[in-house]
C-alpha positions in Angstrom: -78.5 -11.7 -8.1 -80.9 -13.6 -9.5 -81.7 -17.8 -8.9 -82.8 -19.9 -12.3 -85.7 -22.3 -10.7 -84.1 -25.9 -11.2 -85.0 -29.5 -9.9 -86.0 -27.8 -6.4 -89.5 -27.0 -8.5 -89.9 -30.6 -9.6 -89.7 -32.2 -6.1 -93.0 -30.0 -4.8 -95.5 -32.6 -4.6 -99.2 -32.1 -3.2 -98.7 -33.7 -0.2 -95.9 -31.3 0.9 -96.5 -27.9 -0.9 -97.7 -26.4 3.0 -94.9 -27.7 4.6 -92.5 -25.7 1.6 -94.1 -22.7 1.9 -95.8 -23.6 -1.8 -99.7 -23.0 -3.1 -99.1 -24.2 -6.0 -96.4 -26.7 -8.7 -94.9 -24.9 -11.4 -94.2 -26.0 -14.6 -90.7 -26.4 -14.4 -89.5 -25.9 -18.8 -91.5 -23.2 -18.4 -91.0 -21.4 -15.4 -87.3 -21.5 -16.6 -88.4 -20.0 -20.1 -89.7 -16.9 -17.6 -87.5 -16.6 -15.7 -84.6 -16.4 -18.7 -86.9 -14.0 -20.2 -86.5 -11.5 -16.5 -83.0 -12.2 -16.3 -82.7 -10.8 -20.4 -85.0 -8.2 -19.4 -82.6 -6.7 -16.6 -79.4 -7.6 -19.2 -81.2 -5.5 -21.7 -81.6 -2.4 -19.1 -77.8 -2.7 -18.6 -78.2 -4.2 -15.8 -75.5 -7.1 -14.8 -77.3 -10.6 -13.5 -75.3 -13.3 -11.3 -77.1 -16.4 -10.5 -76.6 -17.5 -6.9 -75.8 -21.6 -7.7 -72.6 -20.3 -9.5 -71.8 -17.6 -6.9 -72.0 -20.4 -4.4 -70.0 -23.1 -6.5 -67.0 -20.4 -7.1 -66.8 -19.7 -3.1 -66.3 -23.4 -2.7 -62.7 -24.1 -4.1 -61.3 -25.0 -1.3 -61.4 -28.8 -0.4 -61.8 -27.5 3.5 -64.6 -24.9 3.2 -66.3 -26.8 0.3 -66.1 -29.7 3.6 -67.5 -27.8 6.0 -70.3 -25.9 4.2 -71.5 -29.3 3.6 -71.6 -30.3 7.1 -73.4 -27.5 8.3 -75.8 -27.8 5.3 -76.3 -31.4 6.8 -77.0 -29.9 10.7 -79.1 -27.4 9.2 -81.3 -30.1 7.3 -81.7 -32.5 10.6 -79.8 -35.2 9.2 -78.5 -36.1 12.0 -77.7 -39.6 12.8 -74.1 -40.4 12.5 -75.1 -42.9 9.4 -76.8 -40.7 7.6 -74.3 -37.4 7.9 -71.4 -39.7 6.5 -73.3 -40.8 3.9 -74.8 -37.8 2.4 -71.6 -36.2 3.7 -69.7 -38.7 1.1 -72.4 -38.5 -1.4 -72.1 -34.4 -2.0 -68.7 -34.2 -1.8 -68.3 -36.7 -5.0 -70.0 -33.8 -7.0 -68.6 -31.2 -9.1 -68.8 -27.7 -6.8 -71.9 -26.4 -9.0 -73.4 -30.4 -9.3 -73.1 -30.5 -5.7 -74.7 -27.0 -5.2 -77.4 -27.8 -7.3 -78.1 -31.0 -5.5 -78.4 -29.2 -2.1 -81.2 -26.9 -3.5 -83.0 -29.9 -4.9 -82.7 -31.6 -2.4 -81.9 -35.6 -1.6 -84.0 -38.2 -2.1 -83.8 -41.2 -0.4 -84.5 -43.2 -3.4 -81.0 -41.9 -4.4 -78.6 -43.7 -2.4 -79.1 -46.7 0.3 -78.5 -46.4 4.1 -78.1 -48.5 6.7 -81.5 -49.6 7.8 -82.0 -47.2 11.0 -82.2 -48.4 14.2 -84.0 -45.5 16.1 -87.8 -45.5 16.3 -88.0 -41.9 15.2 -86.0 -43.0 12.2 -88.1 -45.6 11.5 -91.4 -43.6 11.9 -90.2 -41.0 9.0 -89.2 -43.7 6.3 -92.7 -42.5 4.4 -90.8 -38.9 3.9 -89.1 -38.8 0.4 -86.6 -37.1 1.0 -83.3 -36.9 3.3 -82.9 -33.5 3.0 -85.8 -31.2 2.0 -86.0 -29.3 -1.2 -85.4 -25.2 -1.6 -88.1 -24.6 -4.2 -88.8 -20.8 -2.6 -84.9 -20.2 -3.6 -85.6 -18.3 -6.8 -86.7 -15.5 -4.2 -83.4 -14.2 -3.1 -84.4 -11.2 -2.1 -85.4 -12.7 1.4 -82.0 -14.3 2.9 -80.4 -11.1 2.5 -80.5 -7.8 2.2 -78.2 -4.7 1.0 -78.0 -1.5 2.4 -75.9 0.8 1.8 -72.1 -0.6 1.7 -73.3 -3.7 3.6 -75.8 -6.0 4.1 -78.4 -8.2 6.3 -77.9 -11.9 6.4 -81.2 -13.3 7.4 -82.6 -15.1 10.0 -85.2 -16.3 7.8 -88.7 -17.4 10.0 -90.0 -20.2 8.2 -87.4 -23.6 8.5 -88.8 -24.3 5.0 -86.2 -21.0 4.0 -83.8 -21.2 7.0 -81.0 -22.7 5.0 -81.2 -20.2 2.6 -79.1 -17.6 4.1 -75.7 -19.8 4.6 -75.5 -19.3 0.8 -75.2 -16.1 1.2 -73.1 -16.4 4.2 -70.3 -18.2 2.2 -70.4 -16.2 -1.2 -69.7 -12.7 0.9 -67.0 -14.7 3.2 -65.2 -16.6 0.1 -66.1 -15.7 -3.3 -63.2 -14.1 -5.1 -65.1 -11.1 -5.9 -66.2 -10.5 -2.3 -63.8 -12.0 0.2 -61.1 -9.6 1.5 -63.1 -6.5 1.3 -64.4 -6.6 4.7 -68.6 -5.7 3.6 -69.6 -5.2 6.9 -72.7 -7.6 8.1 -75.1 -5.3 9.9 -77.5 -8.1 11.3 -76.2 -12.1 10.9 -78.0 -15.1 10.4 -77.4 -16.4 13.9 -79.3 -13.2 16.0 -82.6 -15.3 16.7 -85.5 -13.0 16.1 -86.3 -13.4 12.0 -86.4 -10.8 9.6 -86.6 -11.1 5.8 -84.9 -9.0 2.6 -88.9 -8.4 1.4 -89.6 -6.3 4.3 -86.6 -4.3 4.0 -86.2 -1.6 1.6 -84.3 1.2 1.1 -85.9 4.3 0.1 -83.0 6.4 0.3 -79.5 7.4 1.2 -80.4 8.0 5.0 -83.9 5.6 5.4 -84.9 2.2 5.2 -88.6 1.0 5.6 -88.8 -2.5 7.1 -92.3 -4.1 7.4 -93.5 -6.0 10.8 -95.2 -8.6 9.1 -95.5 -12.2 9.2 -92.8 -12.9 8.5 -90.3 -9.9 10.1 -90.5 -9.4 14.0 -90.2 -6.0 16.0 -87.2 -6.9 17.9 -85.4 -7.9 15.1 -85.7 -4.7 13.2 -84.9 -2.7 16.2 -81.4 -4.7 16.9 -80.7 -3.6 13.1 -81.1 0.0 13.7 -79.3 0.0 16.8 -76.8 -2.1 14.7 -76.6 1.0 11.8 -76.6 3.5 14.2 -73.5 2.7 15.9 -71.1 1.1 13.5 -68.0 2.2 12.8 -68.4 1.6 9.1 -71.4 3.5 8.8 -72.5 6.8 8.5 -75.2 7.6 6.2 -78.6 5.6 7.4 -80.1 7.8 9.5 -84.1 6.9 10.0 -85.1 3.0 10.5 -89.1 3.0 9.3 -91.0 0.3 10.8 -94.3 -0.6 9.0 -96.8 -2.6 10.4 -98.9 -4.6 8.1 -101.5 -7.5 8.4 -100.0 -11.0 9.2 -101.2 -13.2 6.3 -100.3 -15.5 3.8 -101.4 -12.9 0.9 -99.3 -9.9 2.9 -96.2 -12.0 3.2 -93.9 -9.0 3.2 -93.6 -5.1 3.1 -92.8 -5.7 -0.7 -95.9 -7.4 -1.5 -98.3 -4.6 -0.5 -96.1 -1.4 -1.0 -92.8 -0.8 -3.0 -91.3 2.3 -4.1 -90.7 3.3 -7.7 -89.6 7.1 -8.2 -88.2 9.0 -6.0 -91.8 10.7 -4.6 -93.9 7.5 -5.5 -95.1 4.3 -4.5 -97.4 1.4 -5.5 -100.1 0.0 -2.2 -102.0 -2.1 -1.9 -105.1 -0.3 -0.2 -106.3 -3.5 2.1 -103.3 -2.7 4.0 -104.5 0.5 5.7 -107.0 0.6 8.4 -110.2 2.6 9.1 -110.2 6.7 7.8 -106.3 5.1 6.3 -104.8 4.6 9.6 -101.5 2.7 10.0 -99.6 1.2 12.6 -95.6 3.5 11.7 -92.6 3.7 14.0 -89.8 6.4 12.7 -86.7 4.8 14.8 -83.4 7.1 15.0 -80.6 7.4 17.5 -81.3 7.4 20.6 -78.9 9.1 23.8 -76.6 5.9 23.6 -75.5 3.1 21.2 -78.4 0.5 23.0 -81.4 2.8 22.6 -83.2 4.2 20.1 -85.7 6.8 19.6 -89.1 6.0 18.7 -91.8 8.2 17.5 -95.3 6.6 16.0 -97.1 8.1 13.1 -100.4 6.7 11.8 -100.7 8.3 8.4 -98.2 6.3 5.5 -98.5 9.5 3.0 -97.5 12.0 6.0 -94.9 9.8 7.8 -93.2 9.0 3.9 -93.1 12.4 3.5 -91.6 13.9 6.8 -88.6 11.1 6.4 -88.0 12.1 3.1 -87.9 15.8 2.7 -90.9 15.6 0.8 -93.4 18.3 -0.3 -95.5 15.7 -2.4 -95.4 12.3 -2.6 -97.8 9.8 -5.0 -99.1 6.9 -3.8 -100.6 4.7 -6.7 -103.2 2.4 -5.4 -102.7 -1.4 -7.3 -105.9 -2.5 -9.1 -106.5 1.7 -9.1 -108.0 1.3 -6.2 -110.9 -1.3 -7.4 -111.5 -4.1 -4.3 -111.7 -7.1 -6.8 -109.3 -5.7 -9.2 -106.7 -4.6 -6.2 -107.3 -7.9 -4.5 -106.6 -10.4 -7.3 -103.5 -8.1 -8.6 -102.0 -8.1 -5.5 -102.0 -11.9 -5.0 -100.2 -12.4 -8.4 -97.6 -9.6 -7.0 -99.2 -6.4 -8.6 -98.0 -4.3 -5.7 -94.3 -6.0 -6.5 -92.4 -4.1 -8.8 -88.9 -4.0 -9.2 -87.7 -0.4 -9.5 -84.6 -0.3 -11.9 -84.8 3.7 -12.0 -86.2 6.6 -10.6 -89.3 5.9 -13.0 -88.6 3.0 -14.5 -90.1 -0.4 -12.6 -90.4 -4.7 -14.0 -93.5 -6.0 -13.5 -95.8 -9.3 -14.0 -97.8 -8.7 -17.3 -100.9 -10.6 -15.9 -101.5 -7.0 -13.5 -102.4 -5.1 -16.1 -104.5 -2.7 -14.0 -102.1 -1.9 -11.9 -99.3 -1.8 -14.9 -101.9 0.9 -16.8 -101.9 3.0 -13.5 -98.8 3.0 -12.7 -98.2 4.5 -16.7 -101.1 6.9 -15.9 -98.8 8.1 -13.2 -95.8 8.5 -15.6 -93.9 5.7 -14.7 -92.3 3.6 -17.4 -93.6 -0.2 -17.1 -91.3 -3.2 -18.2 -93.7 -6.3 -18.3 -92.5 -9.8 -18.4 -94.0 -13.2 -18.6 -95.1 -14.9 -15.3 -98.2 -17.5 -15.7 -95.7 -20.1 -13.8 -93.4 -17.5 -12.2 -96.2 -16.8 -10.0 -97.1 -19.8 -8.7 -95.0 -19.1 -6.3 -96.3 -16.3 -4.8 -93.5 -13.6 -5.7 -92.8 -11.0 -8.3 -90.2 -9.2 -9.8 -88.5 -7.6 -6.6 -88.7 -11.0 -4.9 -86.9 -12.6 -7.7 -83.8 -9.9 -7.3 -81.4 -9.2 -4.9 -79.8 -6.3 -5.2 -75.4 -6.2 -5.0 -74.8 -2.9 -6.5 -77.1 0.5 -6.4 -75.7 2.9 -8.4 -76.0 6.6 -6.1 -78.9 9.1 -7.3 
């Protein structure tokens, strides 16, 4: 699943790019040629793309749901004086379903419709704010407001409140979209439990193990409820191991994803700023524990070792982006050059810009899809971030 940047990109302004999470404003024509070249890029790998404003649009046919996501869209964007809810209420619902969509991810400006001049001080004292509801520029990241694993999924309590909104998108699509209603996907960890945790940090590495980072943006607690979650439901049977990975809390180390990412079955891309003195790590191996509210924990401080006992492995490659270099690693991995998106065992997308890490990764024998990404990465995201995984096929 995939999100084609739209207006969202154009309402970044200078004055507001901390506030949405943003370093930088792309070039909106042609951060959309990019991101039409990725989404051919998967087509042509056989790969089938939906875009999350249409998935959202079809799960909305019903006058009463199509009603009440837009009220809680409202709640969730703090418009809430009585005023203003009825008139932005009224003002979405006189869209089309994928006009109206579209709208919420942009975001409303208050140039767009008049209001009832506000009463309330605090009212008053934000009239200098654009916008009614904010914008959703980091939206063309969907791998964050959810996650799948195995035959369900994680819908995200997503830390920032820039991204928080994010996840009711999600929400509706599995609960109403033709194609996903009535199959009763079990949700392993909701939107509502209140410690965050976001679909970069969580990856599946196989059948029986997930690695989920504690990073900035990903707390402890949060991945522990999810094991304890996997480990006792009914519907599920096959995870088995719960990796926690601590990494450094920074704005360049956003997620797991962006410093480590798997991409055959015995090999990985890292960033090496992420390990400590003599390669030391912070690794908890979580499994089931004597009842359904506990788990076992055992800490490992070797990422080569740890990967390796999870996974059955005798030997296991872990290829260093930037080969290693401190410039070279450290530039790459800010443009996403640890963030490959592995379409095979073998076979990863990457940024074309990294090319020292793309050239290492084919000196380890894995087979390197480049695509554009001069405005793409503006945003501070790379291929995996861009995708959300519905379907794995088994290996």
């Amino acid at each position: 699943m995939l999100k084609r940047p739209g207006q969202e990109v154009e309402n970044l302004t200078p004055e507001y790019l901390e506030r949405l999470l943003f370093d930088d404003i792309p070039y909106l024509p042609k951060i959309q040629e990019e991101h039409d070249y990725f989404a051919k890029t998967l087509q042509d790998q056989g790969i089938e793309v939906l875009y999350l404003e249409n998935l959202v649009a079809e799960s909305l046919t019903n006058p009463e749901i199509k009603k009440e996501f837009v009220g809680r869209m409202l709640k969730e964007s703090n418009a809430t004086s009585p005023q203003t809810f009825e008139n932005l209420q009224e003002y979405l619902l006189s869209f089309s379903n994928l006009d109206m969509v579209n709208k919420i991810m942009a975001g409303i400006r208050k140039n767009e419709l008049e209001i009832e001049k506000r009463k309330h001080l605090y009212e008053m004292m934000e009239d200098h704010y654009p916008f009614y509801t904010d914008p959703m520029p980091n939206l063309y990241f969907t791998r964050d407001p959810a996650a799948s694993i195995g035959n369900g999924l994680t819908i995200n309590n997503m830390r920032e409140p820039a991204r928080r909104r994010e996840s009711m998108f999600m929400e509706y699509i599995i609960k109403h979209h033709p194609r996903f209603a009535g199959h009763d996907i079990p949700v392993w960890l909701d939107r509502n439990y209140h410690n965050p945790i976001e679909g970069g940090d969580e990856l599946v590495l196989s059948e029986e193990v997930i690695a989920i980072g504690v990073s900035a943006r990903t707390s402890a607690k949060a991945i522990e409820r999810l094991a304890l979650n996997l480990f006792k439901h009914p519907k599920q049977d096959k995870v088995k191991k719960v990796v926690a990975i601590e990494i450094p809390k920074s704005r360049a180390f956003m997620h797991l994803d962006t410093v480590f990412t798997m991409v055959d079955h015995n090999s990985f891309t890292m960033h090496p700023m992420i390990q400590g003195p003599g390669g030391k790590m912070n690794i908890y191996i979580l499994e089931k524990g004597e009842d359904e509210n506990h788990v076992n924990v055992t800490h490992r401080t070797n990422l080569q070792e740890a990967l390796k006992e999870v996974l059955n492995l005798s030997e296991l490659d872990l290829i260093l982006c930037g080969n290693g270099d401190e410039i070279a690693a450290a530039r790459e991995q800010w443009n996403d050059g640890s963030n490959t998106l592995a379409i095979a065992p073998g076979v990863v997308v990457t940024y074309d810009r990294n090319y020292i890490s793309n050239q290492c990764l084919r000196e380890h024998g894995i087979k390197v899809i480049e695509v554009k990404s001069s405005e793409l990465s503006r945003g501070r995201g790379g291929p995996r971030c861009m995708s959300m995984p519905i379907v794995r096929e088994d290996i």
